[in-house]
Structure formats: structure tokens, C-alpha cells
C-alpha positions as protocol buffer text, in pm:
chain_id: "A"
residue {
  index: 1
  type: UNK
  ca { x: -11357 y: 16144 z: -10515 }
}
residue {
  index: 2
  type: UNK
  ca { x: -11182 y: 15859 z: -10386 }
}
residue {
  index: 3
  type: UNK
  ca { x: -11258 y: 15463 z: -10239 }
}
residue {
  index: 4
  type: UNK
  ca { x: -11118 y: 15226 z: -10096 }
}
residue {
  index: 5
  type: UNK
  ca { x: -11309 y: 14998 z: -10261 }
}
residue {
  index: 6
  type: UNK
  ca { x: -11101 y: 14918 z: -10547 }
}
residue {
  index: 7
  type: UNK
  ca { x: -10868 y: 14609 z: -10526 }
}
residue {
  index: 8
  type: UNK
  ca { x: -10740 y: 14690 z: -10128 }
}
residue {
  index: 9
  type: UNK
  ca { x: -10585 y: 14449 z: -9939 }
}
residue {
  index: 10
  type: UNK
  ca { x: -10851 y: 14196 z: -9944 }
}
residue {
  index: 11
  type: UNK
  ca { x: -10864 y: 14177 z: -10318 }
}
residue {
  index: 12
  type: UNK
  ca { x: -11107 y: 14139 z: -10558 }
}
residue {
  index: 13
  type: UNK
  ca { x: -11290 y: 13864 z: -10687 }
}
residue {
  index: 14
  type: UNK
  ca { x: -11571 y: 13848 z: -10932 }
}
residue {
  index: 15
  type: UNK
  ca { x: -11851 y: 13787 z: -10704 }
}
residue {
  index: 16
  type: UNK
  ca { x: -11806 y: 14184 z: -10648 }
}
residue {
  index: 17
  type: UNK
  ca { x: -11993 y: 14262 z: -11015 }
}
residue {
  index: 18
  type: UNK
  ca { x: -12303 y: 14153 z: -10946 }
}
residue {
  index: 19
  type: UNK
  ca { x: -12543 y: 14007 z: -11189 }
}
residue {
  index: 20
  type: UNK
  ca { x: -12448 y: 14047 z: -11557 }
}
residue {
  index: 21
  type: UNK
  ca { x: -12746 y: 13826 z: -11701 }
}
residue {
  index: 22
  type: UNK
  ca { x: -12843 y: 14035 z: -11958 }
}
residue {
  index: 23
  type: UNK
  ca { x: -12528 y: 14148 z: -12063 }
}
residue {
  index: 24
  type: UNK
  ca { x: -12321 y: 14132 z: -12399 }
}
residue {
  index: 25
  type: UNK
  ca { x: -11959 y: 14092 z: -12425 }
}
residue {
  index: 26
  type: UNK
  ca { x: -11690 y: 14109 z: -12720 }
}
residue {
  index: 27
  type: UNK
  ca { x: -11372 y: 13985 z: -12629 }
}
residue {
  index: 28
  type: UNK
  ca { x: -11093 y: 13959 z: -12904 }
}
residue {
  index: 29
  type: UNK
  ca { x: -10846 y: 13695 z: -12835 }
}
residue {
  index: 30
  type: UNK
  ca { x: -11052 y: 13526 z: -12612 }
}
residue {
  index: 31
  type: UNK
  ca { x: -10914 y: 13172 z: -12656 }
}
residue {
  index: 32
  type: UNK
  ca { x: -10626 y: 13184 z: -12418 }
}
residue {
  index: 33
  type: UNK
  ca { x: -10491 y: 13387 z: -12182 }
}
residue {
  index: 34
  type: UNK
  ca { x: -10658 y: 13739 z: -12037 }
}
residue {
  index: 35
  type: UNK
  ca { x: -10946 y: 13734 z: -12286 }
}
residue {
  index: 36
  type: UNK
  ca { x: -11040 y: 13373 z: -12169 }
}
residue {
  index: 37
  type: UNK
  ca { x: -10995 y: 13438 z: -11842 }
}
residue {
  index: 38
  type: UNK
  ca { x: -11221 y: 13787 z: -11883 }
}
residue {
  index: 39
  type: UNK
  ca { x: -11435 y: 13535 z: -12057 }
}
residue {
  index: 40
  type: UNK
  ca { x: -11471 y: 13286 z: -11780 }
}
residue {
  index: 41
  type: UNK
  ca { x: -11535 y: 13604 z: -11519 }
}
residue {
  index: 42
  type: UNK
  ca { x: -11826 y: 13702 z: -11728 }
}
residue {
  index: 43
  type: UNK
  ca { x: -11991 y: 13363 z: -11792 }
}
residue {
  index: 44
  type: UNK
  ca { x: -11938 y: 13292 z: -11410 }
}
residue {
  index: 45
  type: UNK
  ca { x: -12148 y: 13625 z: -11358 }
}
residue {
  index: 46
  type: UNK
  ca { x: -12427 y: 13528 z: -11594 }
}
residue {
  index: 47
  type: UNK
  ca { x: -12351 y: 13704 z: -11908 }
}
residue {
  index: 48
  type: UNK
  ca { x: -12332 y: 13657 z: -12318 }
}
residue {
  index: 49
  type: UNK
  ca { x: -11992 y: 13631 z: -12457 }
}
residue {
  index: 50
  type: UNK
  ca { x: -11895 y: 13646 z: -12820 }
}
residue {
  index: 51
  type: UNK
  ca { x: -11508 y: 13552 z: -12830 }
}
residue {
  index: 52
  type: UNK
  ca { x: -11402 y: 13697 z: -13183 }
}
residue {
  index: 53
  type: UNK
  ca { x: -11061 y: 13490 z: -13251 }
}
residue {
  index: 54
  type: UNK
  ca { x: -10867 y: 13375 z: -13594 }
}
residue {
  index: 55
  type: UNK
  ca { x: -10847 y: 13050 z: -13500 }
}
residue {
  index: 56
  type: UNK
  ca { x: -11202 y: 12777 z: -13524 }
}
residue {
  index: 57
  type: UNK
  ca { x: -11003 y: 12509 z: -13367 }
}
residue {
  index: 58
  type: UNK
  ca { x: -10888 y: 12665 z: -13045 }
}
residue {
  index: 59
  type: UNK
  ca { x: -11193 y: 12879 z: -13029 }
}
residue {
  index: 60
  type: UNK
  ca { x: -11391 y: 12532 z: -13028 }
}
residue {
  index: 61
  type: UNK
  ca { x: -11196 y: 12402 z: -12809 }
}
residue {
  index: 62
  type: UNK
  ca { x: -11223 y: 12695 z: -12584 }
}
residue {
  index: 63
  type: UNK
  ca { x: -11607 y: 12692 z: -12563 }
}
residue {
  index: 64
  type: UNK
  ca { x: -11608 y: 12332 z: -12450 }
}
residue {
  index: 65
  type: UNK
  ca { x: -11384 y: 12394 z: -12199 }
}
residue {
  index: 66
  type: UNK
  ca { x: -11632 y: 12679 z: -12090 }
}
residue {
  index: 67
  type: UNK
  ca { x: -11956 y: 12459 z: -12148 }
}
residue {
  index: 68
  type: UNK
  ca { x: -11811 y: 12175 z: -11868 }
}
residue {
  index: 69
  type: UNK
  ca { x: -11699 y: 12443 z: -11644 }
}
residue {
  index: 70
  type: UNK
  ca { x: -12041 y: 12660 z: -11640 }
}
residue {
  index: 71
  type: UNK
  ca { x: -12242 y: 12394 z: -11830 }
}
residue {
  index: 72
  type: UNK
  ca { x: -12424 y: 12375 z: -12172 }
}
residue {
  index: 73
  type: UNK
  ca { x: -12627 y: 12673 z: -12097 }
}
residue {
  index: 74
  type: UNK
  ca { x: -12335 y: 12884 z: -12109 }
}
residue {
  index: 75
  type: UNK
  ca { x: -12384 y: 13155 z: -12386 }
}
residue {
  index: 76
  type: UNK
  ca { x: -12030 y: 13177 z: -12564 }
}
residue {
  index: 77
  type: UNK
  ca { x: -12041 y: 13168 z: -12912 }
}
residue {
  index: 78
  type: UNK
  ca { x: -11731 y: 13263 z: -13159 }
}
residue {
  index: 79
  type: UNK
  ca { x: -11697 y: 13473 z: -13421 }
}
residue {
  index: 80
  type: UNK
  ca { x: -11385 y: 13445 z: -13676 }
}
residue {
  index: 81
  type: UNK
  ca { x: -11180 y: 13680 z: -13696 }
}
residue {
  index: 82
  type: UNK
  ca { x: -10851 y: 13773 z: -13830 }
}
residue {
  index: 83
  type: UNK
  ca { x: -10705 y: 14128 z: -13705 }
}
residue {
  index: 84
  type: UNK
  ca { x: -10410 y: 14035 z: -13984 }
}
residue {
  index: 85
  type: UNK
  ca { x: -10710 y: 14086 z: -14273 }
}
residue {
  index: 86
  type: UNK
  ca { x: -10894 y: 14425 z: -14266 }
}
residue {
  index: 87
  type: UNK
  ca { x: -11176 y: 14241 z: -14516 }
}
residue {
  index: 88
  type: UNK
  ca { x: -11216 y: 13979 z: -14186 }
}
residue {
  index: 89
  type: UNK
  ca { x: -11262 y: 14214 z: -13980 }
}
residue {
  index: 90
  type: UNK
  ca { x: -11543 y: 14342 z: -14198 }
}
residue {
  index: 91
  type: UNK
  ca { x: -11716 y: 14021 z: -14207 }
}
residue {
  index: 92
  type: UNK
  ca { x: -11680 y: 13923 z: -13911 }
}
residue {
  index: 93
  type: UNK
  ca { x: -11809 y: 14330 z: -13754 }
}
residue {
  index: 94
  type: UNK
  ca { x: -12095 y: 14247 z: -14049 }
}
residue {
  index: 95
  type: UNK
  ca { x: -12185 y: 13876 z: -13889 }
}
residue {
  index: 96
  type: UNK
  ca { x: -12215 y: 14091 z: -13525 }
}
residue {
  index: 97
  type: UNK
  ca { x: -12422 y: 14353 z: -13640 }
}
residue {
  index: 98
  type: UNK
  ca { x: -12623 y: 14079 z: -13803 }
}
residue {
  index: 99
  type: UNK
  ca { x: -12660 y: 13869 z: -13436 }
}
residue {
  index: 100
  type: UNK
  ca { x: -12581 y: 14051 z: -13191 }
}
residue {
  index: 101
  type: UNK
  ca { x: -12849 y: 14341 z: -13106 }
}
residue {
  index: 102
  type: UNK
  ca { x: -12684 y: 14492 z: -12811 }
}
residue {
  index: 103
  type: UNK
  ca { x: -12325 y: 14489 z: -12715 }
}
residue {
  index: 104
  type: UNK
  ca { x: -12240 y: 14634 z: -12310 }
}
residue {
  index: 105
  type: UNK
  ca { x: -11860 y: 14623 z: -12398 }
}
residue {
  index: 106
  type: UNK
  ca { x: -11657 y: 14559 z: -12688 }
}
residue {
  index: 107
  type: UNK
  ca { x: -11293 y: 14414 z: -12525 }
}
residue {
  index: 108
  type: UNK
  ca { x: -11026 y: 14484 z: -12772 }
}
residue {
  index: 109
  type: UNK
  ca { x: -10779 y: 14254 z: -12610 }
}
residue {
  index: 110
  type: UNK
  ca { x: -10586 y: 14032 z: -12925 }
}
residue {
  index: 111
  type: UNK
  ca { x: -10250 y: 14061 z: -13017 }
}
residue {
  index: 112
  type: UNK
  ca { x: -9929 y: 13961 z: -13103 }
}
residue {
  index: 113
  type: UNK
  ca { x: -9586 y: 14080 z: -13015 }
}
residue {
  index: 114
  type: UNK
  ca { x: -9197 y: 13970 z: -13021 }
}
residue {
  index: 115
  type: UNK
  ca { x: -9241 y: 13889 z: -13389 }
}
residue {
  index: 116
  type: UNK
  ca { x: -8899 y: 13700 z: -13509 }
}
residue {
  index: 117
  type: UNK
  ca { x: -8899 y: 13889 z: -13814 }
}
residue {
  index: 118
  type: UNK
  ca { x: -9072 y: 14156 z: -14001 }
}
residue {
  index: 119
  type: UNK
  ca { x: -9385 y: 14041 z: -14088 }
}
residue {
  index: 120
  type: UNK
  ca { x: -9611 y: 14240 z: -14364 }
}
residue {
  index: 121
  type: UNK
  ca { x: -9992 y: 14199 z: -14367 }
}
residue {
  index: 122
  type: UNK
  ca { x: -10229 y: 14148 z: -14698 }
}
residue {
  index: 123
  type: UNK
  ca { x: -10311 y: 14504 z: -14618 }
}
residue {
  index: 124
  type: UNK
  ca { x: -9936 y: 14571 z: -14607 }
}
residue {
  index: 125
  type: UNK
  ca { x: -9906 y: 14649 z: -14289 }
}
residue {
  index: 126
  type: UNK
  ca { x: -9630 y: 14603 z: -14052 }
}
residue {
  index: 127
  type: UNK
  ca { x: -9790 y: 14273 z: -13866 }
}
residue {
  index: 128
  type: UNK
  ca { x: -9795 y: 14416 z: -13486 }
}
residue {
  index: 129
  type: UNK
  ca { x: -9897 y: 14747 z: -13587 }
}
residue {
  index: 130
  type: UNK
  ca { x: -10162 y: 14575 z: -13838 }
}
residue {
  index: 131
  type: UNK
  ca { x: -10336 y: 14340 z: -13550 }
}
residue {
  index: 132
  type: UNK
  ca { x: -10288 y: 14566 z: -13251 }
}
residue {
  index: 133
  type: UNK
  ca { x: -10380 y: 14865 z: -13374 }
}
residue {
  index: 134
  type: UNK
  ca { x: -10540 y: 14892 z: -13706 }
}
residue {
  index: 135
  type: UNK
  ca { x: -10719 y: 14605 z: -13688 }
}
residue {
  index: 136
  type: UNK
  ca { x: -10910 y: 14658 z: -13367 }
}
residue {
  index: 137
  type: UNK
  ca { x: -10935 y: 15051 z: -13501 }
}
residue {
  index: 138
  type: UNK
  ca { x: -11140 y: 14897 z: -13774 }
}
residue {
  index: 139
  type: UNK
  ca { x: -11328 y: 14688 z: -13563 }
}
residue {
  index: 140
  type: UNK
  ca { x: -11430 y: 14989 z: -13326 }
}
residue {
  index: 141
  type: UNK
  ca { x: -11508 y: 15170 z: -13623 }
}
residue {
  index: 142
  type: UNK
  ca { x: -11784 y: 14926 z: -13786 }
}
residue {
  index: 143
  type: UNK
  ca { x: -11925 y: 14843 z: -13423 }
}
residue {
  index: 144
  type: UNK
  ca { x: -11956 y: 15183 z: -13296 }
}
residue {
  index: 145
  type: UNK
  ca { x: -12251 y: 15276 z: -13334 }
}
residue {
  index: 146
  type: UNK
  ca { x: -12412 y: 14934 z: -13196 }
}
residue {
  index: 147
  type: UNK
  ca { x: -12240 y: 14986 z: -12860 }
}
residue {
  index: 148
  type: UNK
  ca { x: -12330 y: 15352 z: -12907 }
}
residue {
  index: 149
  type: UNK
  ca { x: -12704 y: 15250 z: -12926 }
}
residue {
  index: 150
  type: UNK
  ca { x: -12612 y: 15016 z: -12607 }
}
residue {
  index: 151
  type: UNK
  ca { x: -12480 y: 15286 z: -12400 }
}
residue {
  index: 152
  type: UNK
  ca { x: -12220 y: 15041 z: -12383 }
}
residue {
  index: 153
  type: UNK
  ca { x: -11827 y: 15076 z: -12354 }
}
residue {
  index: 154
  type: UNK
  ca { x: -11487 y: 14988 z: -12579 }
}
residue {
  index: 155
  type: UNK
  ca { x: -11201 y: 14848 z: -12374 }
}
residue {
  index: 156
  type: UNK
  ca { x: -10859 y: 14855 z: -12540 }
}
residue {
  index: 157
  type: UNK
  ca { x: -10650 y: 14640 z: -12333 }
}
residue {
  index: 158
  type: UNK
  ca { x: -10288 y: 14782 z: -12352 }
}
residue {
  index: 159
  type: UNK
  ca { x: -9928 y: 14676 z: -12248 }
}
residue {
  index: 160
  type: UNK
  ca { x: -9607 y: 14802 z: -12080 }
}
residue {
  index: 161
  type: UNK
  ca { x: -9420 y: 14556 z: -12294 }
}
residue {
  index: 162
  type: UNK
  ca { x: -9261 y: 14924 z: -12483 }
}
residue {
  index: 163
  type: UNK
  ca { x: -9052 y: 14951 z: -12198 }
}
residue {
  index: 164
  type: UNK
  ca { x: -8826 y: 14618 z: -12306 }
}
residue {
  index: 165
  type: UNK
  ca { x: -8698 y: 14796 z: -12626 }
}
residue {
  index: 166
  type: UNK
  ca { x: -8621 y: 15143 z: -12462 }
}
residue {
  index: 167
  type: UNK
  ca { x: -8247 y: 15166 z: -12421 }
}
């Protein structure tokens, strides 16, 4: 089956999802960049978004930036999380499962690349292969069954940037 309905030569904008009031987003990385923008998409359409990011400050920062756009009403919150520390990502999956009682997509969108140097995690983990992959495997993991329950859906949000070290 095909449609034309897709992206076409008019575009797409976000008015095209509907409703999402009653919905429950995950976005990792959602401070900056695609997952705020992602974040700003879903608020616009009425839904709950739970930005999971390592850094308080920006994340605050973030929210209030969200809050005068859509107004206080907004439902963003933030969750720490480091995808560099496994035991973060435990606490912070353990704080979801403790607030969040259904979850309609969990957006694994956070990471880093072009790292100067080799970089190790705590875990001892090479740092890019540590926060973009094991990290958010982890995170899947531990949330699985609550988006399971949700009949909801994991996004992993991927790159093409591979092709800039193939010779």
C-alpha cells in the first residue's frame, strides 16, 4: 500500500497529528536541537513531555522557554539523566516508572559524536558507543514493559553521520 500523504510537495506541518492530549512522551536529549524541537511539536499538539537530559541547567532553561511559548500549563517536566552512567540511567528509568503511568513513545534521540579524543565511560565504555548505544539499550530495557503495557512505541533516532569516516 502506498499514499501520497506523507510529506508531498506541500509539506507537513504538525497541525496534521491531530490531538495528542492524553499522550506521554520521552524524549532523550530534549534540551536542544531535534529532541526540543520534537518537544515543542508535541506540546503544540496537546501532549505530556518528559525531556530526560544530563544537564538541570539547560533542561530548566529549556522548560521556561517552553512554558512562555505554550504557557504555564504546558506539561514538560525533566528527568536527569546521564547516558555516560549506566547507574543514572537506572535511577532515572526507576523515577519514570515511579511517575509516569503510561508512556505512548519513548524517543531515544541523545547523543554525542566527533569526540576529540577517546573518551572512556565509568562503565568503561568507549564514550559514543556508551551514550548512543548502550545507554539508551539500558533505558529501553528498564522501560519496556511500561510502554509495553501502553501499547506504546520506542523511537531510536539514528544518523548518516557513518558515512564521513568511510574512505
Amino acid at each position: 500500500m502506498t499514499t501520497k500523504k506523507q510529506f508531498g510537495p506541500k509539506g507537513w506541518t504538525p497541525e496534521q497529528l491531530g490531538s495528542l492530549t492524553g499522550k506521554t512522551y520521552l524524549i532523550t536529549g530534549a534540551n536542544a536541537g531535534a529532541g526540543f524541537e520534537a518537544t515543542r511539536v508535541f506540546l503544540s499538539r496537546g501532549a505530556e513531555v518528559v525531556m530526560m537530559n544530563r544537564n538541570a541547567d539547560k533542561s530548566t532553561a529549556a522548560i521556561a522557554t517552553l512554558k512562555q511559548e505554550f504557557g504555564s500549563d504546558a506539561d514538560v517536566t525533566f528527568v536527569r539523566m546521564d547516558l555516560a552512567v549506566l547507574d543514572s540511567v537506572r535511577e532515572a528509568a526507576a523515577e519514570v516508572m515511579e511517575k509516569v503511568p503510561h508512556i505512548d513513545a519513548l524517543i531515544c534521540n541523545a547523543a554525542i559524536a566527533q569526540v576529540a579524543k577517546q573518551e572512556i565511560t565509568v562503565d568503561g565504555f568507549e564514550s559514543q558507543l556508551g551514550v548512543n548505544h548502550f545507554g539508551h539499550f539500558l533505558l529501553c530495557g528498564l522501560l519496556f514493559e511500561r510502554v509495553e503495557e501502553s501499547e506504546g512505541r520506542i523511537v531510536v533516532v539514528g544518523s548518516n553521520a557513518y558515512k564521513m569516516g568511510q574512505k
